[in-house]
N, C-alpha and C positions, 0 to 999 in steps of 0.2 A: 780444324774448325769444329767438327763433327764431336771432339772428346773435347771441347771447349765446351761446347751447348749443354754438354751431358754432366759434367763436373757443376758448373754456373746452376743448371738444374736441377743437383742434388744435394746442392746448397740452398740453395731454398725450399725445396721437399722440406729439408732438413725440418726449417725455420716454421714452416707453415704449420708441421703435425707437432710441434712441442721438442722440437731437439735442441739439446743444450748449447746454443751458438755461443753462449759465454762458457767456454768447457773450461774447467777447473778440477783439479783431482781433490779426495776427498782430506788428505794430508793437506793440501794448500784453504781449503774453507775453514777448515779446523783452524789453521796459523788464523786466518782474515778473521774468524769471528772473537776467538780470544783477544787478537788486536783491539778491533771495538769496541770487544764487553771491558777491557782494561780501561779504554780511553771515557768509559761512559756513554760510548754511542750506542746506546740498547737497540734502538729502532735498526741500523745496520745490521748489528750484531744478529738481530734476530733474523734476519732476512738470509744470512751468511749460514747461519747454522738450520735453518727450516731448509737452505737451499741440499743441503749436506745429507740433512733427515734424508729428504726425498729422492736426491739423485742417488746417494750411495745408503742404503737401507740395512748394508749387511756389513758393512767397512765397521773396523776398531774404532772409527770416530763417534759413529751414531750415537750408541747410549750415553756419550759425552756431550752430543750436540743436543740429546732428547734434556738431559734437565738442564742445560743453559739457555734454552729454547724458555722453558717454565720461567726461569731467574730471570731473563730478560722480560718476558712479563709482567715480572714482579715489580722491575726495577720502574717500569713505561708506569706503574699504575695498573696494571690491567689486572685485578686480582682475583677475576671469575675463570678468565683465561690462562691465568697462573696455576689457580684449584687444578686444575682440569690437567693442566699438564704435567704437576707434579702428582696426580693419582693415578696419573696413567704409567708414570713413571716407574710408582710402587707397585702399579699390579705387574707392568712386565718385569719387573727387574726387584722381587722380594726380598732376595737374600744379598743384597748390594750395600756396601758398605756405606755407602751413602744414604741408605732409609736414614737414617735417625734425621740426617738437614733434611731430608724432602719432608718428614711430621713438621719438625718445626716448622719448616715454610709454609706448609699445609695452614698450622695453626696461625702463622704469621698472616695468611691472605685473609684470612677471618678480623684478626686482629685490627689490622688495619683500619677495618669497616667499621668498626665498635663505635656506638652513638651515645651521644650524650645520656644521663640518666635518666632521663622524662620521655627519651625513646623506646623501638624496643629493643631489646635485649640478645634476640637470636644471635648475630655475629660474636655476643661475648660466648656464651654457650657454647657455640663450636667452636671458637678457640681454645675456650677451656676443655673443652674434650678433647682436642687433640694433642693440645700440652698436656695431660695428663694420661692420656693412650702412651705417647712418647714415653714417659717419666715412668710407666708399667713396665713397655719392654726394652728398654735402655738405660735403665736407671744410673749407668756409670757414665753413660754418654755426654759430653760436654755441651751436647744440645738440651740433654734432659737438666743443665743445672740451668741454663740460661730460659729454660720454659717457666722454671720454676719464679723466675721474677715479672713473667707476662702471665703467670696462674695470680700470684698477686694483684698485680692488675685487676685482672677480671672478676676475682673476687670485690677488690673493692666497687668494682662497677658494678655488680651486680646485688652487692649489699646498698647500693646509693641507691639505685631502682626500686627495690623493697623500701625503703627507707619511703622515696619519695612518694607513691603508692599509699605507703601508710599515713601520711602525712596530709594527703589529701581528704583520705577517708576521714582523718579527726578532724580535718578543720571543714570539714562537710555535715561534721555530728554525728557519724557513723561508727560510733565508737568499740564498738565488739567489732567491725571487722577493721579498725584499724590497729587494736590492741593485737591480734589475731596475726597481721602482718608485723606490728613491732618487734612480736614474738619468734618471729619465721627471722627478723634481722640477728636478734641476738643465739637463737640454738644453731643457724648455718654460719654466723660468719661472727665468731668470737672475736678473731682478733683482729678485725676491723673497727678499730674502737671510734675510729669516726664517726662510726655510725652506730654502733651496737651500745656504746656510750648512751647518746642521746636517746636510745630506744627504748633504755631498761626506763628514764625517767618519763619517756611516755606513757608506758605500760602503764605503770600508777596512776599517771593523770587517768588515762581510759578508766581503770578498774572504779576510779571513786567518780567518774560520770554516768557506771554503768548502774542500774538495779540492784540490788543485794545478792539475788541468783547468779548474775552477770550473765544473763543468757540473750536478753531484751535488746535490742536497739535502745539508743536514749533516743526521745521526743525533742523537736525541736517545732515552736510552733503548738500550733492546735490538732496537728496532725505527725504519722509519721511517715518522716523522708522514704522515696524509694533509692536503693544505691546507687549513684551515680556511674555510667558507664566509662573504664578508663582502659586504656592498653597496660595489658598485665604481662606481656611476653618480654 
């Protein structure tokens, strides 16, 4: 009775201070979380593989379970929580042949966020910065050619934002700084012709509203406009 109490008793010690009552070896969480992440169950998956992290730290599974942990963040939407865990990723594990996915993904949780063009602009930015960090030191990498069609992207998005910027400035009468921004569409992003198009024919319209000097605001009114406040990021 006595090694009854004592057993019964150390089983619950167990459960109380944090002991693993669902024991699992680190080769079995590895099978359960890839199962998951195969079937789309991110949220399991992740539970399976954070369990794995933690309990076995030093097991050949770990740095496997560390970026599917990230991936399945990715997958839920969570893409701050995904940053995070694919940085942590590349700092402990630099020389892995896996950097080049963990940039792209990097660049992908940014991507994701990218706002319309009358928003701002930050998420394009570091996307593109990291698809083009990648494409520096991976250049052969199959991730650096697939960045290369989400640098496009951003590019165009971020020629829209200038574009639209400028667009407001001339149709507010501000026309040296919207010629000023036309100009900023067409010398960074040529061949966006979307945009860089319609900008060379703004340019014109600004120059022949501006002054002869072209240095002046045009007047609108009896007075002149002060620049309208807008998000430039």
């Amino acid at each position: 009775m006595m090694v009854l109490v004592l057993v019964l008793g150390s089983a619950g010690c167990a459960g109380f201070f944090g002991g693993k009552q669902d024991e699992r070896t680190a080769a079995e969480l590895a099978v359960e979380g890839k199962s998951f992440f195969e079937a789309g169950k991110y949220d399991k998956a992740l539970k399976s593989y954070e369990r794995l992290r933690d309990w076995y730290p030093y097991s050949q599974h770990a740095k496997e379970a560390k970026l599917r942990i990230a991936d399945a963040h990715f997958h839920l939407e969570q893409y701050e929580q995904a940053l995070v865990a694919y940085e942590q990723y590349e700092q402990l594990h630099p020389s892995d042949s896996q950097i080049p996915y963990v940039i792209y993904q990097m660049g992908m949780c940014h991507y994701e966020r990218m706002e319309t063009i009358d928003r701002t602009q930050v998420p394009t930015r570091n996307a593109m910065e990291a698809f083009l960090r990648l494409q520096a030191r991976f250049p052969d990498s199959q991730w650096a050619e697939k960045a290369g069609e989400k640098i496009a992207d951003c590019r165009r998005n971020l020629a829209g934002h200038e574009f639209y910027v400028a667009r407001f400035y001339f149709k507010s009468g501000h026309y040296k700084a919207a010629k000023n921004r036309f100009e900023t569409v067409v010398a960074r992003y040529p061949g966006v012709d979307e945009y860089s198009d319609k900008a060379e024919t703004y340019i014109e319209q600004c120059q022949n509203m501006l002054p002869d000097d072209g240095h002046a605001e045009s007047r609108k009114g009896d007075g002149w406009m002060q620049l309208p406040p807008i998000d430039l990021n």
